[in-house]
C-alpha positions in Angstrom: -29.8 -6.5 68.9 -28.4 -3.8 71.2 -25.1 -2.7 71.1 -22.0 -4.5 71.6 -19.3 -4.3 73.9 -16.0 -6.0 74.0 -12.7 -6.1 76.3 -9.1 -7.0 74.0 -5.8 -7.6 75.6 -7.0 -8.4 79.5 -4.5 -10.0 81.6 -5.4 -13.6 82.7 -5.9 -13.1 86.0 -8.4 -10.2 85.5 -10.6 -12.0 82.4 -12.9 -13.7 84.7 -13.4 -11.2 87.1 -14.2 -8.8 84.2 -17.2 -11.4 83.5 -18.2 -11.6 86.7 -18.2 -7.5 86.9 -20.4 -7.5 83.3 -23.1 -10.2 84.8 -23.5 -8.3 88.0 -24.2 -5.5 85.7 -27.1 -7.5 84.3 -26.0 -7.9 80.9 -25.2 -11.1 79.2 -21.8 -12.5 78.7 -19.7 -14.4 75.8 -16.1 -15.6 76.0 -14.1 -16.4 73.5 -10.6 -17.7 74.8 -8.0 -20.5 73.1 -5.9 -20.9 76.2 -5.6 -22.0 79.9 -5.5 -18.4 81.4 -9.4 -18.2 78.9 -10.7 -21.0 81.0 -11.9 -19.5 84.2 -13.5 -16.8 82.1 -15.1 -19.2 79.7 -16.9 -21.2 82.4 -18.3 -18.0 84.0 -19.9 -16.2 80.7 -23.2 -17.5 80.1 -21.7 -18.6 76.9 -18.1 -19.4 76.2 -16.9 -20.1 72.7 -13.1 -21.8 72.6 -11.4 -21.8 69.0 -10.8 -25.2 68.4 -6.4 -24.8 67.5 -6.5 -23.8 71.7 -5.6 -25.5 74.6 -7.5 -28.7 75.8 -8.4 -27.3 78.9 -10.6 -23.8 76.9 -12.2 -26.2 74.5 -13.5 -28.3 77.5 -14.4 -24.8 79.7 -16.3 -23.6 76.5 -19.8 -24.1 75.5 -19.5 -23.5 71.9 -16.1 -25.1 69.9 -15.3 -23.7 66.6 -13.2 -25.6 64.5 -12.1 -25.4 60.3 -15.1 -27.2 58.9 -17.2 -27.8 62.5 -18.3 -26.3 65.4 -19.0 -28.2 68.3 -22.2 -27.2 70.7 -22.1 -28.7 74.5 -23.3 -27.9 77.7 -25.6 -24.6 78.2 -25.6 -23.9 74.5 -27.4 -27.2 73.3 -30.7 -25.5 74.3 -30.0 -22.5 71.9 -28.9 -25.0 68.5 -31.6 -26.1 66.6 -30.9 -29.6 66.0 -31.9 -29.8 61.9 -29.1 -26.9 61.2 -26.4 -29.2 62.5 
């Protein structure tokens, strides 16, 4: 794995276009978000992870859920799980 890079304390209007400037860069993207101003941002990473206590509208932008005791794989991120780990 290369190195890792992360953006704290964004304001909401500027987290998606901060994805959107990453993946023109190339690189991959992951969101993590637990709130409506996270959602835009999740949908546009190539993989968005919502922490289950959020808002309905992240968990249902995200790709990945994490929850106490559960985490919840949907969309894009189905063809990364293997299926006997779950």
């Amino acid at each position: 794995m290369g190195s890792i890079e992360y953006f704290a304390e964004v304001l909401p209007q500027q987290k998606a276009e901060k994805v959107r400037e990453i993946k023109a860069s190339g690189l991959p993207v992951s969101m993590i978000g637990d709130g409506v101003n996270d959602a835009p941002a999740l949908v546009a990473s190539d993989l968005g992870i919502a922490i289950g206590a959020g808002t309905d509208v992240a968990i249902e932008s995200a790709d990945v859920t994490r929850r106490p005791e559960q985490v919840i794989v949907t969309g894009a991120a189905e063809c990364c799980v293997d299926p006997s780990k779950q």
